[in-house]
C-alpha positions, 0 to 999 in steps of 0.5 A: 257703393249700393243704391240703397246706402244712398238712399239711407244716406239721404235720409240720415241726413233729411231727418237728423239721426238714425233713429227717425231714418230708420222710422221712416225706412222701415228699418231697425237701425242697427241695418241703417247704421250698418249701411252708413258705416259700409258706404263709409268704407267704401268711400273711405270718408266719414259722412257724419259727426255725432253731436248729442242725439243728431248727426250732422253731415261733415264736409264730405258727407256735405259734398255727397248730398247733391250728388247722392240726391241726383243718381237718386232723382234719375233712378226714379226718373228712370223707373217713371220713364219704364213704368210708362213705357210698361204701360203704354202711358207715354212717351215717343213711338217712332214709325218710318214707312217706305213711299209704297206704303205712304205715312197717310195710310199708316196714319189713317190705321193709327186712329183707334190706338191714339184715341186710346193713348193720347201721351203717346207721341206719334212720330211718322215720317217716309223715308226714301228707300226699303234699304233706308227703313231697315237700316233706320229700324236696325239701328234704332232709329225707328221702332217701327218701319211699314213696307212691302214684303221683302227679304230681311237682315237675320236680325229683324223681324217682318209681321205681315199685316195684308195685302195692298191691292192696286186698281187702275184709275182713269180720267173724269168721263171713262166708262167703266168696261162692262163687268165692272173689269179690264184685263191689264193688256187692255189699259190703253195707252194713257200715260201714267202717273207713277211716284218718283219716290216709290219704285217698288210699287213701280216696279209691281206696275211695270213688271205686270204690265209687262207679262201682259205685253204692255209697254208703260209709258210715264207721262209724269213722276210725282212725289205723292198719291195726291198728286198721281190723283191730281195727275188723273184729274187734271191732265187725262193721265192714269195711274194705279192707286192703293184701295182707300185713295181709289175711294177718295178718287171716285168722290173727286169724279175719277172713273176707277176700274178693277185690273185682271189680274190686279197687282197685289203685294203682301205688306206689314211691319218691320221690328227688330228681333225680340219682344217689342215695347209695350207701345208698339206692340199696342200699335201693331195689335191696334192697326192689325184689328184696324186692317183686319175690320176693313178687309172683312168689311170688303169682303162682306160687300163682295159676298153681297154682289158687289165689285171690288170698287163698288165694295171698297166705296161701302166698306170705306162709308161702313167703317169710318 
């Protein structure tokens, strides 16, 4: 049995007779007969009796019709649902990050793709663990994972997007060291404010400080930046925050330094191997030229004269 018998099925049986069927189909109808007949023999009933100029259904061909209507129907359904997805014009990208990268910084990439596609569903969420984002993206349950640069499974596939840089922010009333620089050996010995759900990032930390002979010492694991920030703020801890959220920083009075050297750590996105749906490759194309419009627009305040903290705060004015 072929699609196309049933569609020429339906529309014998729509119109009354083959000749209006075939009118309607585009087709002699000597082929719509002929396909009857081979759907007949393939399903070893007979589908109609001929009265006059019309055939009308037997009860076999009675009993096929909601069911022939409905493989039809989700055909159609299925070739809709593809037609989208080709064209980015609907559907669900699912996105998963890992707690270094944070889904607000995912989200505050995604704005140029969702004024652009609105039927697309963004679904963003963290999960705990690099090991938990690619084994959600390897089997499916994300489209997308944004992490730090590690080693893969041979059947995934890293895009690297940039390079996340760390700087070092300090309570309400710290000046900021002439040259607008501390040497990491140098951070003092404020505690830190790190975040629980994040130990790579915290590791990035702990392992430059250490080369630098610094023994780091936790005053407080909490479950987001907003709440490192709150930390700085509220209770004279320090911490090192991503270069968005050291502007936010600033605006909230916090005192935010350049490290030497400072913690970097090359970041992007996680896909299963092959050709990527149009909608996420869209995503990734849109939050690349996102990226790529904020480190330009950096490094232009740098080759001004500009400091990094001084550069981040123009660039973040300049671009949003």
């Amino acid at each position: 049995m072929e699609l196309r018998q049933l569609e020429h099925f339906m529309a014998v049986v729509e119109h009354g007779g083959l000749a209006r069927a075939a009118e309607r189909l585009y087709l002699s109808q000597a082929t719509v007969s002929s396909s009857i007949r081979a759907l007949e023999r393939s399903l070893k009933v007979s589908l109609f009796h001929r009265t006059g100029r019309r055939l009308v259904p037997t009860s076999a061909g009675v009993e096929l019709v909601p069911l022939a209507r409905r493989v039809l129907d989700d055909v159609v359904a299925a070739q809709d649902a593809m037609r989208s997805a080709r064209e980015v014009g609907g559907g669900v990208l699912t996105v998963m990050c890992t707690p270094d990268m944070s889904g607000e910084a995912v989200a505050s990439w995604a704005g140029g793709f969702t004024h652009k596609y609105p039927a697309v569903r963004l679904d963003i969420s963290e999960v705990g663990s690099r090991h938990e984002l690619v084994t959600a993206v390897a089997d499916g349950q994300a489209e997308l994972g944004f992490t730090l640069e590690s080693e893969l499974r041979s059947d995934l596939h890293f895009v690297e997007l940039g390079v996340q840089r760390l700087l070092l922010v300090r309570p309400r009333g710290r000046r900021p060291p002439r040259g607008g620089g501390v040497p990491l050996s140098e951070i003092g010995d404020l505690p830190l404010a790190c975040r629980q759900a994040a130990p790579n990032e915290d590791d990035a930390v702990r392992t430059a400080l250490a080369a630098h002979g610094i023994d780091a010492v936790v005053g407080a694991n909490v479950p987001s930046r907003a709440a490192q920030l709150a930390f700085v703020l509220g209770s004279g801890f320090q911490a090192f925050l991503p270069l968005r959220m050291c502007a936010t920083a600033l605006d909230a009075g916090a005192c935010v330094v350049e490290t030497d050297p400072l913690i970097e750590s090359p970041f992007g996105v996680v896909h299963r191997s092959g050709v990527l749906a149009p909608a996420a490759q869209q995503f990734v194309h849109d939050v690349r030229s996102a990226l790529r419009g904020w480190f330009e627009a950096i490094a232009a305040h740098r080759a001004e004269g500009l400091g990094l903290v001084e550069a981040v705060v123009a660039a973040r004015d300049t671009t949003t």
